[in-house]
DSSP file (Angstrom, degrees, kcal/mol; ACC not computed):
  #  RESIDUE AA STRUCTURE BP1 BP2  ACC     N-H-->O    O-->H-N    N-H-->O    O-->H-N    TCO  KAPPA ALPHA  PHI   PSI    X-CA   Y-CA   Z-CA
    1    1 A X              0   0    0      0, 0.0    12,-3.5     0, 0.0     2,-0.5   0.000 360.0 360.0 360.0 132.6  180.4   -2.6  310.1
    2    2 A X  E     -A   12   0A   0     10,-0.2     2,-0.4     8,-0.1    10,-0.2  -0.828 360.0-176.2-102.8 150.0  182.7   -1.8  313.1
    3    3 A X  E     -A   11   0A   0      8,-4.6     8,-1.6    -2,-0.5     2,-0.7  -0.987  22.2-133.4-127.1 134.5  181.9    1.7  314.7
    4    4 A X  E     +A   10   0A   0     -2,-0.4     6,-0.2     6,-0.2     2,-0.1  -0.829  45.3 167.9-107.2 127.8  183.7    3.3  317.4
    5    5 A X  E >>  -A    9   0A   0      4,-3.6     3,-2.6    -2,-0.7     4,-1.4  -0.315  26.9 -24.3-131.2-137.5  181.5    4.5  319.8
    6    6 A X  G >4 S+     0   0    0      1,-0.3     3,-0.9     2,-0.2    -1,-0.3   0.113 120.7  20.9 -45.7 134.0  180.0    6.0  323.2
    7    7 A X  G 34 S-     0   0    0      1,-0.3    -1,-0.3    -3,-0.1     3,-0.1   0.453 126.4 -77.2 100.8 -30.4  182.5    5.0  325.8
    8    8 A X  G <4 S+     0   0    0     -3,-2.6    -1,-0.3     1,-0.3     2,-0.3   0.485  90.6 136.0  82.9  37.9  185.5    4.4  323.8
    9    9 A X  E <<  -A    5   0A   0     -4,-1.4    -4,-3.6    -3,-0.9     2,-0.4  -0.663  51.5-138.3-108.3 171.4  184.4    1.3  322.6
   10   10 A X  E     -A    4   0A   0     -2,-0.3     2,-0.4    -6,-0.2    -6,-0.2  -0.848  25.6-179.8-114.2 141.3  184.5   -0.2  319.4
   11   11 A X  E     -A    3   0A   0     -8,-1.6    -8,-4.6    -2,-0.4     2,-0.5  -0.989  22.4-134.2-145.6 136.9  181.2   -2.4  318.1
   12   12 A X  E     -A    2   0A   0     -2,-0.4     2,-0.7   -10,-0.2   -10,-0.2  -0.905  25.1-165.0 -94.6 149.6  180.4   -4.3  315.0
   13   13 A X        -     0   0    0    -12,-3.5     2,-0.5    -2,-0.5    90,-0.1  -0.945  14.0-133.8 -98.8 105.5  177.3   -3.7  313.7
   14   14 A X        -     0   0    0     -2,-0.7     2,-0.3    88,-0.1    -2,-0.0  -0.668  23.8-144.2 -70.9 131.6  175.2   -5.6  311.1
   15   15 A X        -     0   0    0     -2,-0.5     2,-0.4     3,-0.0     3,-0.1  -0.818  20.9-117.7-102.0 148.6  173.6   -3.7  308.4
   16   16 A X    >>  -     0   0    0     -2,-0.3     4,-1.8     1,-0.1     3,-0.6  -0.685  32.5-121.0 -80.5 107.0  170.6   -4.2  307.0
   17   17 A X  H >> S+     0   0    0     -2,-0.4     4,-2.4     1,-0.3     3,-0.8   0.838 121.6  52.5 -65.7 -53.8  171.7   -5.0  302.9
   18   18 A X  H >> S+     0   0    0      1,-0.3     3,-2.6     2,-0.2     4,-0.5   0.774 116.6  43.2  -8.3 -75.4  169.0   -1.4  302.1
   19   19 A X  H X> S+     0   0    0     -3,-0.6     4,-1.7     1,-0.3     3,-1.3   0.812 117.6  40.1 -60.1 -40.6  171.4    0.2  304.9
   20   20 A X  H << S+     0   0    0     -4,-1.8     4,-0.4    -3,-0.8    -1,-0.3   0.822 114.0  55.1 -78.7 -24.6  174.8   -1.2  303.5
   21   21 A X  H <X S+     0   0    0     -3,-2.6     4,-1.6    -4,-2.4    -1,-0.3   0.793 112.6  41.6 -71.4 -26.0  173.5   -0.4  299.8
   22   22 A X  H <X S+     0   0    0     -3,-1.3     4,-2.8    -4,-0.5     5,-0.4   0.929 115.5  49.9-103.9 -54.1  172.8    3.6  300.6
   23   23 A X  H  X S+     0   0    0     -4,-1.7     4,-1.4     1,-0.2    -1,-0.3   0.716 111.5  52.6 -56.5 -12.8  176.3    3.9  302.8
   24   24 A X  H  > S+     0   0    0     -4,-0.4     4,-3.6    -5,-0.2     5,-0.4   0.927 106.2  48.6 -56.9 -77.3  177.7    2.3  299.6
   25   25 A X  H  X S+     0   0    0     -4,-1.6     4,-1.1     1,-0.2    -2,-0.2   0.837 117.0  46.3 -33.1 -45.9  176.1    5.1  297.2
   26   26 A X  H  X S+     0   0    0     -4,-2.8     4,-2.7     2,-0.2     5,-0.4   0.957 104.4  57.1 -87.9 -36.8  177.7    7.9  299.8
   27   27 A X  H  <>S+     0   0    0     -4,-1.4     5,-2.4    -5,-0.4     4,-0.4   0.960 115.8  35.3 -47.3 -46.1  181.0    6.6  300.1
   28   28 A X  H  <5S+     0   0    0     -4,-3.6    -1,-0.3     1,-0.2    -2,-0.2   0.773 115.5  57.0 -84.8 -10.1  181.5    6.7  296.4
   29   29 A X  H  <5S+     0   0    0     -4,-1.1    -1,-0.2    -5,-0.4    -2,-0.2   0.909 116.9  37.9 -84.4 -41.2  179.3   10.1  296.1
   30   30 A X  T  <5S-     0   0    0     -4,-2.7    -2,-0.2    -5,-0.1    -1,-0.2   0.351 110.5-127.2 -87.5   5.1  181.8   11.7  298.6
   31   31 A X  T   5 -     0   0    0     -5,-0.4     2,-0.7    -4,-0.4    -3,-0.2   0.942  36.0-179.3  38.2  58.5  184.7   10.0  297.2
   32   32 A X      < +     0   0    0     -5,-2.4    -1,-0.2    -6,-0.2    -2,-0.1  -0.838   8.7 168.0 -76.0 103.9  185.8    8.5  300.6
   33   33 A X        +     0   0    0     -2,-0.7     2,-0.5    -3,-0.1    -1,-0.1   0.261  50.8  82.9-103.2 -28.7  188.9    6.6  299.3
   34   34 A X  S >  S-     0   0    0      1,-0.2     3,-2.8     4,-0.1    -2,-0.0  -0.837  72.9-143.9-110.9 105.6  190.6    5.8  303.0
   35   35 A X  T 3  S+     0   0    0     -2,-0.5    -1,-0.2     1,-0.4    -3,-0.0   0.932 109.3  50.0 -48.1 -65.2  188.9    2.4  304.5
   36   36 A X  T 3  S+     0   0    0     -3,-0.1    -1,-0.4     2,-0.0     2,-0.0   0.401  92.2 119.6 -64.0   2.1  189.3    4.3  307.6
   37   37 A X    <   -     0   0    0     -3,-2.8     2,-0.2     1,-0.1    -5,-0.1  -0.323  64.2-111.7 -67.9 146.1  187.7    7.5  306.2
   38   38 A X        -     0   0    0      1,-0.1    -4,-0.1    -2,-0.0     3,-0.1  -0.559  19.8-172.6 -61.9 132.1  184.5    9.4  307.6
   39   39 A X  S    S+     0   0    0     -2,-0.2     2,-0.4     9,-0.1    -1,-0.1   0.712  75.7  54.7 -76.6 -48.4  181.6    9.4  305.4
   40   40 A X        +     0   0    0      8,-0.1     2,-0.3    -3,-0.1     8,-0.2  -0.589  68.7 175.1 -88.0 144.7  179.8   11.7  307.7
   41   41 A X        -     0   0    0     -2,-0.4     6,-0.2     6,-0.3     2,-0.2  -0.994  36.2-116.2-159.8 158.2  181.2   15.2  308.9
   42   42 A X    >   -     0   0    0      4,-2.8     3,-4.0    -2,-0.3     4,-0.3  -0.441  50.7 -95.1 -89.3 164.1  180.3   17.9  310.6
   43   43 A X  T 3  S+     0   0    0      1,-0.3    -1,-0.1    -2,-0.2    -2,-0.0   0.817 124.7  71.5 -32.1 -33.3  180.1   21.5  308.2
   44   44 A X  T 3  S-     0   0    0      2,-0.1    -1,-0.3     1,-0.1     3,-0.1   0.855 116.6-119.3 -65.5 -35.0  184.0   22.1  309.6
   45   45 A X  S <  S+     0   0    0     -3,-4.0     2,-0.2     1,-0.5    -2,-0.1   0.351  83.0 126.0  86.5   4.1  184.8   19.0  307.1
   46   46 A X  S    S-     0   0    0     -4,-0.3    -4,-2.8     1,-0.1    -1,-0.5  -0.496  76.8 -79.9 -82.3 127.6  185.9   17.5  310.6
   47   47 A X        -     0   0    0     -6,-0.2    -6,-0.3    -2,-0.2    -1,-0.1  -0.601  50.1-103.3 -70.6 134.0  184.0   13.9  311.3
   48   48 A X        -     0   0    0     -2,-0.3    -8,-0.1    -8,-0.2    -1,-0.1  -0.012  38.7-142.1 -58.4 131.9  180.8   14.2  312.5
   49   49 A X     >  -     0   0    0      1,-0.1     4,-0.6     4,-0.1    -1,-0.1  -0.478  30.1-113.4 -88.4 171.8  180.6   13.4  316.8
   50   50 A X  H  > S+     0   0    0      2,-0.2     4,-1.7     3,-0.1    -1,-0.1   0.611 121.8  57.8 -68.4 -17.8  177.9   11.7  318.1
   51   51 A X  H  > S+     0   0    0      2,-0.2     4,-1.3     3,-0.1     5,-0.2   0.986 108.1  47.7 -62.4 -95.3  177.1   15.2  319.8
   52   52 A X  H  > S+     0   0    0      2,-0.3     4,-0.6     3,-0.2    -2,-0.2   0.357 105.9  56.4  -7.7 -40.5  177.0   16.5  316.5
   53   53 A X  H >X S+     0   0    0     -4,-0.6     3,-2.9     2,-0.2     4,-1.0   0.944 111.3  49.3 -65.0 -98.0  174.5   13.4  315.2
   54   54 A X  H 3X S+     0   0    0     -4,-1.7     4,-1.0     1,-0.3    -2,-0.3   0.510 108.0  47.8 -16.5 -54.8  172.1   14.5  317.9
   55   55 A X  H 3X S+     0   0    0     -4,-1.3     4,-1.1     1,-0.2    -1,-0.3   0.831 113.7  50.3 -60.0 -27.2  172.1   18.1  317.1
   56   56 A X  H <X S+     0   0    0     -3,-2.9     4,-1.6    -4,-0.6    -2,-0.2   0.773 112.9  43.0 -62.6 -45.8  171.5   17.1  313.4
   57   57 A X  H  < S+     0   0    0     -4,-1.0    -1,-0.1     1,-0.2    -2,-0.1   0.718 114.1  55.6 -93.5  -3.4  168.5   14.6  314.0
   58   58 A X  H  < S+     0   0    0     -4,-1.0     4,-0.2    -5,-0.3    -2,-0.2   0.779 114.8  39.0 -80.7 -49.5  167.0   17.4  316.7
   59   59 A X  H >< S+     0   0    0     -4,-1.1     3,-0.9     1,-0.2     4,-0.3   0.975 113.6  53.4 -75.1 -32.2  167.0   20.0  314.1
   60   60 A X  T 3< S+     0   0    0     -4,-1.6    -1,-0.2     1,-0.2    -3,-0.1   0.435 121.3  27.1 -46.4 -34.8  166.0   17.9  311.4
   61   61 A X  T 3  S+     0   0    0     15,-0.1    15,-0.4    -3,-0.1    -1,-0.2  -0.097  88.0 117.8-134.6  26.9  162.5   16.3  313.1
   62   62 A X  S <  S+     0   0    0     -3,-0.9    -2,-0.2    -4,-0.2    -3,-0.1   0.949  84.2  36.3 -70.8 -58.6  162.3   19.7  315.3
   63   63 A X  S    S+     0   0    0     -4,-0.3    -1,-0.2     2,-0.1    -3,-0.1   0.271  84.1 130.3-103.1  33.1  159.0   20.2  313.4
   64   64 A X        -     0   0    0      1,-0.1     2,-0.5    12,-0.0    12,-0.1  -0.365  63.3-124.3 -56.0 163.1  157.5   16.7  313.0
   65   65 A X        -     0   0    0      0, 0.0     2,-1.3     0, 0.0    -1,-0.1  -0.897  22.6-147.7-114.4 123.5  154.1   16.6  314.1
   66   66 A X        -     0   0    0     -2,-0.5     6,-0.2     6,-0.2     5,-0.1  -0.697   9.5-163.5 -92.6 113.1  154.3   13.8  316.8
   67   67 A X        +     0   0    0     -2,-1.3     2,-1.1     4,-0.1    -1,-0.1   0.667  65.1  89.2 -60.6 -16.5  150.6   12.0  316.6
   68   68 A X  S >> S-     0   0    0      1,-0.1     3,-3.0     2,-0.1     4,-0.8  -0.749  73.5-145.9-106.6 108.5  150.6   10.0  320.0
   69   69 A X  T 34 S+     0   0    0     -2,-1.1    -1,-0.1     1,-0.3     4,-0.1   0.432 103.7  59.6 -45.4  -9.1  149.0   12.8  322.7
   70   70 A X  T 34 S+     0   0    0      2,-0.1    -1,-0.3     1,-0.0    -3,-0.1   0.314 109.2  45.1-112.1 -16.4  151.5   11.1  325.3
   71   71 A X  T X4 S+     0   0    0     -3,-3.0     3,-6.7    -5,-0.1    -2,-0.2   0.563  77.4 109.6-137.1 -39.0  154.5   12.2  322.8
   72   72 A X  T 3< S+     0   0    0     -4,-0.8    -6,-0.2     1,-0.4    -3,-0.1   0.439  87.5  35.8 -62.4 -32.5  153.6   15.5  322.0
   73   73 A X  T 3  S+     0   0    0     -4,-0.1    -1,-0.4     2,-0.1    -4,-0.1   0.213  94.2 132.6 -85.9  -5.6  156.2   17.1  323.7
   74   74 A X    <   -     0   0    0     -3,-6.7     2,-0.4     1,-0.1    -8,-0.1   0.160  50.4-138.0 -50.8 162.7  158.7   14.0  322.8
   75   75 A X        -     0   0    0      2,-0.0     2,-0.6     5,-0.0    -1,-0.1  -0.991  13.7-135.2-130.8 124.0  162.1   14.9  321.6
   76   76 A X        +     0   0    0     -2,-0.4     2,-0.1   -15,-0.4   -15,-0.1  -0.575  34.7 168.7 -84.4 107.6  163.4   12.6  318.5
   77   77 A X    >>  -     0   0    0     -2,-0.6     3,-0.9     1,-0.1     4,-0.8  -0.296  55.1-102.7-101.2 177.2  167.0   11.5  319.0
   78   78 A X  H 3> S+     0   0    0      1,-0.3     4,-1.6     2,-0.2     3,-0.4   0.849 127.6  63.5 -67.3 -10.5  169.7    8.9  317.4
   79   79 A X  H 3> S+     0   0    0      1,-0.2     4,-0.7     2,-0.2     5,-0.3   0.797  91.3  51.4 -72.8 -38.3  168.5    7.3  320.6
   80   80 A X  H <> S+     0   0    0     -3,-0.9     4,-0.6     2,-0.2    -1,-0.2   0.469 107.7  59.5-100.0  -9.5  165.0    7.0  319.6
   81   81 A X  H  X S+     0   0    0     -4,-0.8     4,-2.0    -3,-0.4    -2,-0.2   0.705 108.8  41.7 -67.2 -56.5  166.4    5.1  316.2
   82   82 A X  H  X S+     0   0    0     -4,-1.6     4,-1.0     2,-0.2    -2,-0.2   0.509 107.5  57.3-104.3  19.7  168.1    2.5  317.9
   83   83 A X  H  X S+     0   0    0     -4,-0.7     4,-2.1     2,-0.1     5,-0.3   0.742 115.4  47.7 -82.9 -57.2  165.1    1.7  320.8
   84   84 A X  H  X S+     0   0    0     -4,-0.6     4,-2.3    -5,-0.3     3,-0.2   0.814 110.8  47.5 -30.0 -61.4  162.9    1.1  317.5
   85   85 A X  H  X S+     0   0    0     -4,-2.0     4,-3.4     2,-0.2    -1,-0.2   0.863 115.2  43.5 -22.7 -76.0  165.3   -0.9  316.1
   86   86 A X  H  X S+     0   0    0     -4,-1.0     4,-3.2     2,-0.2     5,-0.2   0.826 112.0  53.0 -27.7 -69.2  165.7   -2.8  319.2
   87   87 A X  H  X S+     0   0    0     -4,-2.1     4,-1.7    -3,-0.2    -2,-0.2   0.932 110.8  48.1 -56.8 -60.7  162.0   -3.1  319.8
   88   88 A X  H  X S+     0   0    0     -4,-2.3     4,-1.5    -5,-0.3    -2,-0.2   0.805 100.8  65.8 -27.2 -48.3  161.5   -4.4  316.2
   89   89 A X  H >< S+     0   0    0     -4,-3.4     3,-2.3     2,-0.2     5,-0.4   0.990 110.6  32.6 -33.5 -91.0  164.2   -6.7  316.8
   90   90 A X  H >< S+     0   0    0     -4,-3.2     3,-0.8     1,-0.2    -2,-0.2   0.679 112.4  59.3 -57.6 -14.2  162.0   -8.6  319.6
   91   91 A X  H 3< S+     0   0    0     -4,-1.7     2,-0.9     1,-0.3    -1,-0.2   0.905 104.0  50.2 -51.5 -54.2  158.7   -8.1  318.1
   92   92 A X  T << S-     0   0    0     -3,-2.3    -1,-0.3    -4,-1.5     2,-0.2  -0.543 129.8-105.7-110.1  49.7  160.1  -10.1  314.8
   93   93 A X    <   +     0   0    0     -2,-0.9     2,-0.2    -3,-0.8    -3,-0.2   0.297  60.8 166.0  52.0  24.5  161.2  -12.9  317.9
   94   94 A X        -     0   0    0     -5,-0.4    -1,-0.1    -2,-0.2    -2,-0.0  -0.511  48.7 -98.8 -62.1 124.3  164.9  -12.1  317.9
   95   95 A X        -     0   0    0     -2,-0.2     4,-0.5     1,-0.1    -1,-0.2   0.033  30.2-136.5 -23.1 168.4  166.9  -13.7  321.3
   96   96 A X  S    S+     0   0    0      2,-0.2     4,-0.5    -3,-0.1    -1,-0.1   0.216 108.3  57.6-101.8 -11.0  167.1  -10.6  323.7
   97   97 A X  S >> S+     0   0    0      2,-0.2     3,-3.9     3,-0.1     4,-0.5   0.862 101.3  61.5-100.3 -88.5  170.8  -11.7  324.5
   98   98 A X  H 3> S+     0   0    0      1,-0.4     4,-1.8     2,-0.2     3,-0.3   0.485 109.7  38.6  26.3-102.1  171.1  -11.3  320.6
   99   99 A X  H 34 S+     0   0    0     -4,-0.5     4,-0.4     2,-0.2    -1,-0.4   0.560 108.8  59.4 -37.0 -15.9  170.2   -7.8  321.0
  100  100 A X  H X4>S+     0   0    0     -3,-3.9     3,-1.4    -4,-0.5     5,-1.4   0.951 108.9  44.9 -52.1 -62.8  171.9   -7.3  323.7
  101  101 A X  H 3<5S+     0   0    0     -4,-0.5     3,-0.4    -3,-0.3    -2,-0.2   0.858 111.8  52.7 -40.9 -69.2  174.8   -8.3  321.9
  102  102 A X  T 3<5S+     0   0    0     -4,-1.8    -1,-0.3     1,-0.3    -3,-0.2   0.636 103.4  55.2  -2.2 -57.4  173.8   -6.2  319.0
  103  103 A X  T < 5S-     0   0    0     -3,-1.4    -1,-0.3    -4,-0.4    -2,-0.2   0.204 111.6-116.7-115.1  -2.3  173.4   -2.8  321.1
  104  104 A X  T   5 +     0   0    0     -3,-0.4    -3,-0.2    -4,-0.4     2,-0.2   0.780  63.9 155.1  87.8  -6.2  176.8   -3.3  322.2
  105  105 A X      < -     0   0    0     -5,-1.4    -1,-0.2    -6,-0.2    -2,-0.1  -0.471  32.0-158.0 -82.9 139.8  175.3   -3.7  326.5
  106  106 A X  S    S+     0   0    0     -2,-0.2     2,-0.3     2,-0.0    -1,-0.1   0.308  81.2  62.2 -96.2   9.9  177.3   -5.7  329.1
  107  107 A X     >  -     0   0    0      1,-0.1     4,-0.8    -7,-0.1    -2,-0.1  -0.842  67.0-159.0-139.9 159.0  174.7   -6.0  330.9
  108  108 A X  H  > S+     0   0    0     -2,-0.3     4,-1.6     2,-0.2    -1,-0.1   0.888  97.9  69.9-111.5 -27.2  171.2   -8.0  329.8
  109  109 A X  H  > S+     0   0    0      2,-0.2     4,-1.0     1,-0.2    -1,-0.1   0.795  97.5  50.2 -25.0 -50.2  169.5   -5.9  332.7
  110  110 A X  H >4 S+     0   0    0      1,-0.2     3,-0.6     2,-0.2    -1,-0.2   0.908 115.3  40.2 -74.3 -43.3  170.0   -2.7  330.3
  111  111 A X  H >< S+     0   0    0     -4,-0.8     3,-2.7     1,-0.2    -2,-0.2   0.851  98.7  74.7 -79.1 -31.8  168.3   -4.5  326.8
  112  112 A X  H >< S+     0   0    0     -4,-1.6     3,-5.2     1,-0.3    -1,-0.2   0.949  88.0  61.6 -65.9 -41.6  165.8   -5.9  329.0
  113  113 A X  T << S+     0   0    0     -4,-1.0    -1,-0.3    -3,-0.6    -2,-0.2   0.539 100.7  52.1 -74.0  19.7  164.3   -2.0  329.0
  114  114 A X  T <  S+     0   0    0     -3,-2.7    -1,-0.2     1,-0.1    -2,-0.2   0.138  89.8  83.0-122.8  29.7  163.7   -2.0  325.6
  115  115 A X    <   +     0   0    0     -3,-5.2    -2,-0.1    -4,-0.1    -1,-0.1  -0.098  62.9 145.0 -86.5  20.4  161.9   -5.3  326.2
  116  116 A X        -     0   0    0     -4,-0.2     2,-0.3     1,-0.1    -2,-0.1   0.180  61.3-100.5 -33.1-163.1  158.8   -3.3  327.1
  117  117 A X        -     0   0    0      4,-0.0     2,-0.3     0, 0.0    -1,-0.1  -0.953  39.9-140.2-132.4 132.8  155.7   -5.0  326.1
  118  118 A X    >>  -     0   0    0     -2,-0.3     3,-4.4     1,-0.1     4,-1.9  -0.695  16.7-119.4-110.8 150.3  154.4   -3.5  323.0
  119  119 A X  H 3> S+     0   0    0      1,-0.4     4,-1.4    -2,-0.3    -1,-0.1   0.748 121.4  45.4 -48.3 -35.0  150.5   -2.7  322.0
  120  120 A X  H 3> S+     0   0    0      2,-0.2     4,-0.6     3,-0.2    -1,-0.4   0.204 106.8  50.4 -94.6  31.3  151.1   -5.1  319.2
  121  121 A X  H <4 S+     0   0    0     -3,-4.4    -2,-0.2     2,-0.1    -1,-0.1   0.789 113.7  54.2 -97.9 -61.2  153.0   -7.9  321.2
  122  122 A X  H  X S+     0   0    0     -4,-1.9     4,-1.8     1,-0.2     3,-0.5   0.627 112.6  40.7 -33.3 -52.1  149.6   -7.3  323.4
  123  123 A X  H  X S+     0   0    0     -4,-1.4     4,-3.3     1,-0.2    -1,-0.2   0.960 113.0  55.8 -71.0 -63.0  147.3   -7.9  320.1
  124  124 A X  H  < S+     0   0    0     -4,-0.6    -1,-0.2     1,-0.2    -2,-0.2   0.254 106.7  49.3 -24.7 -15.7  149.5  -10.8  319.0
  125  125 A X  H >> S+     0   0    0     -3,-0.5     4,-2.1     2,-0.2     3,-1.3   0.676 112.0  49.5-130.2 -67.3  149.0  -12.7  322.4
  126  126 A X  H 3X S+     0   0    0     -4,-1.8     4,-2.9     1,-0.3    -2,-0.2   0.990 107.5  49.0 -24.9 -82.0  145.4  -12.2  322.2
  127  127 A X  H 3< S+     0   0    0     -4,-3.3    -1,-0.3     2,-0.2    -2,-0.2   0.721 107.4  57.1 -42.5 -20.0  144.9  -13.5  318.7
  128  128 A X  H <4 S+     0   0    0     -3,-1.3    -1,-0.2    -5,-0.2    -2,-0.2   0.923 114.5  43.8 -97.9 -55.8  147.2  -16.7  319.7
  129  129 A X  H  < S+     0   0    0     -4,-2.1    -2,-0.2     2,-0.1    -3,-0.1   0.599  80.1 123.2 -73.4  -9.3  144.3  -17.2  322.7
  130  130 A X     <  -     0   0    0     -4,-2.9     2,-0.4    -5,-0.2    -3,-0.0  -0.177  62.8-133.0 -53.2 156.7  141.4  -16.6  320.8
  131  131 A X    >   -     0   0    0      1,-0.0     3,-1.5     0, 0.0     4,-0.4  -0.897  40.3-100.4 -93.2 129.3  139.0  -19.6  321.0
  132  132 A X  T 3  S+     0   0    0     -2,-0.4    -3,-0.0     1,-0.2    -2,-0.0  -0.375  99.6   6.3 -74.6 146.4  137.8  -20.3  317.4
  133  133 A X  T >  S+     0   0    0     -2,-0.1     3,-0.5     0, 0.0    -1,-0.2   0.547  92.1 126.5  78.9  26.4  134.3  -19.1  316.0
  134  134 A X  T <   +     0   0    0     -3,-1.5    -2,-0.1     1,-0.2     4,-0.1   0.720  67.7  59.9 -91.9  -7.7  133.9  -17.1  319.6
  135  135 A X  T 3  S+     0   0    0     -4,-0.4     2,-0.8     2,-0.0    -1,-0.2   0.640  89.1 104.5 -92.3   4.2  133.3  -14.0  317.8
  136  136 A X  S <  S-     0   0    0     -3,-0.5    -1,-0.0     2,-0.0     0, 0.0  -0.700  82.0-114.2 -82.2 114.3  130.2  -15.8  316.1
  137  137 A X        -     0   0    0     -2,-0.8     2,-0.3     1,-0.1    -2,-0.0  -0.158  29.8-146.4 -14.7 127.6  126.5  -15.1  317.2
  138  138 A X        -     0   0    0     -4,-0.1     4,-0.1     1,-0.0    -1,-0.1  -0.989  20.3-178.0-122.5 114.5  125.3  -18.9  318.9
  139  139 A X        +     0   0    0     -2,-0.3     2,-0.2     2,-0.1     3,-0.1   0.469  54.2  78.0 -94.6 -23.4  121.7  -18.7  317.8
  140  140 A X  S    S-     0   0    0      1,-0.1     3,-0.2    -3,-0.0    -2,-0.0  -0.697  93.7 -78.6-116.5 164.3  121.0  -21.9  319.5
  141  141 A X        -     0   0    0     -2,-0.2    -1,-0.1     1,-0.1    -2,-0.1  -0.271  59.1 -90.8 -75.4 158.9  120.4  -22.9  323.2
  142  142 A X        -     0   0    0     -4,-0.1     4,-0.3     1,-0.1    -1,-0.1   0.023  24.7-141.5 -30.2 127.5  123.1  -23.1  325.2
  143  143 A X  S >  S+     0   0    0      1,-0.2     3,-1.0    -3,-0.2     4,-0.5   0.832  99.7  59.0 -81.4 -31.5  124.9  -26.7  325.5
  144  144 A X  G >  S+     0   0    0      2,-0.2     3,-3.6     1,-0.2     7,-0.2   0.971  95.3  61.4 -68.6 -66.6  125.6  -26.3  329.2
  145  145 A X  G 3  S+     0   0    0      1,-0.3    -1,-0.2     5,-0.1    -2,-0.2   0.568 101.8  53.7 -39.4  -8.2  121.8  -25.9  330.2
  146  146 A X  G <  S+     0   0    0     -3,-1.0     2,-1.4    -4,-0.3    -1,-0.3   0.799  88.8  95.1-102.8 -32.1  121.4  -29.2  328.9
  147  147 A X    <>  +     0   0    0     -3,-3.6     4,-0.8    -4,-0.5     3,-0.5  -0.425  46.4 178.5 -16.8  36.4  124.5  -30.5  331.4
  148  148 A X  H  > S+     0   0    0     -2,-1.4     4,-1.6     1,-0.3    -1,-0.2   0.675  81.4  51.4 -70.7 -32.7  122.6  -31.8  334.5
  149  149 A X  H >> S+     0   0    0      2,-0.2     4,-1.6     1,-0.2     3,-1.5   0.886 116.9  41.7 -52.8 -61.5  126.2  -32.9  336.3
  150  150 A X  H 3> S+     0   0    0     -3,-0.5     4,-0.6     1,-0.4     5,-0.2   0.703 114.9  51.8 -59.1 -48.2  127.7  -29.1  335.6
  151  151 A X  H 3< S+     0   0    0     -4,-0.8     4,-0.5     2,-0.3    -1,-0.4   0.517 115.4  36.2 -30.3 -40.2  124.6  -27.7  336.6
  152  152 A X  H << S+     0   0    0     -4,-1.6    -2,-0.2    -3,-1.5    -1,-0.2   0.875 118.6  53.0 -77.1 -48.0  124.3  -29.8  340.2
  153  153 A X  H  < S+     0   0    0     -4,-1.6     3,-0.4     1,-0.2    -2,-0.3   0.647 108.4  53.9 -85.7 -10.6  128.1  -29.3  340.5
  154  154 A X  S >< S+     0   0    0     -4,-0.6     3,-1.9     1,-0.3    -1,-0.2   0.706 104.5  52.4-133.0 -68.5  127.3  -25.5  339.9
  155  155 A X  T 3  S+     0   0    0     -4,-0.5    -1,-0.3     1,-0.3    -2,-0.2   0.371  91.5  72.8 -82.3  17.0  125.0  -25.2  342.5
  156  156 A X  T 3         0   0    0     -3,-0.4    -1,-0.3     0, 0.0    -2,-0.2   0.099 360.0 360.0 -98.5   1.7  127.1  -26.6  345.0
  157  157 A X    <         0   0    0     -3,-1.9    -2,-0.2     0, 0.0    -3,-0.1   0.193 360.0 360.0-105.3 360.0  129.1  -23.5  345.0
């Protein structure tokens, strides 16, 4: 999809076939006729700004109940749509210049802050180091104690 956006610039987008199937469904529900026609507008019948997006997805999740105690006070924006996005992206191992690309930045500095490292990146990275069966009870003595070198070299410390 190309979008003209923030900036006066122009971006293609890939959609997601869900996303391309529902913008399908509205075009013909609003009987947008004009390749270059708006599917979205604001109440005026005027296409919807990106100002206009914002105020819509601020009233709209104005009373979600945000669960993360760190959040509570968050505000949800179209901003907060495509850092998810983004963040999904590299979680599911996507290039970061790739998303860069993607989010439309000239700069790899700017995608790099929605390279954060995420609680489940954190989990993921773990699980990859676990040693196997080290979350098993060892019932029997210890293999080291039996070691005399490690044991000498040990006591040399």
């Amino acid at each position: 999809m190309r979008l003209h956006g923030k900036g006066d610039k122009w971006r293609h987008c890939p959609l997601w076939n869900e996303t391309a199937s529902i913008l399908r469904r509205l075009i013909e529900a609003y009987r947008v006729r004009d390749p270059q026609g708006h599917v979205f507008r604001a109440a005026t019948g005027k296409p919807l700004t990106r100002f206009g997006l914002y105020k819509r997805v601020r009233r709209l999740t104005a009373n979600l109940i945000v669960r993360n105690s760190m959040a509570r006070n968050a505000h949800i924006s179209p901003h907060v749509f495509r850092r998810t996005a983004a963040v999904h992206l590299l979680e599911a191992g996507v290039d970061v210049n790739v998303i860069r690309g993607w989010l439309g930045h000239t700069n790899l500095a700017t995608t790099n802050r929605y390279a954060e490292i995420t609680i489940r990146m954190k989990a993921e990275a773990i699980r990859l180091c676990e040693i196997p069966g080290a979350g098993r009870c060892h019932t029997g003595p210890a293999t080291w104690r039996g070691d005399a070198s490690l044991l000498d070299w040990l006591s040399s410390l």
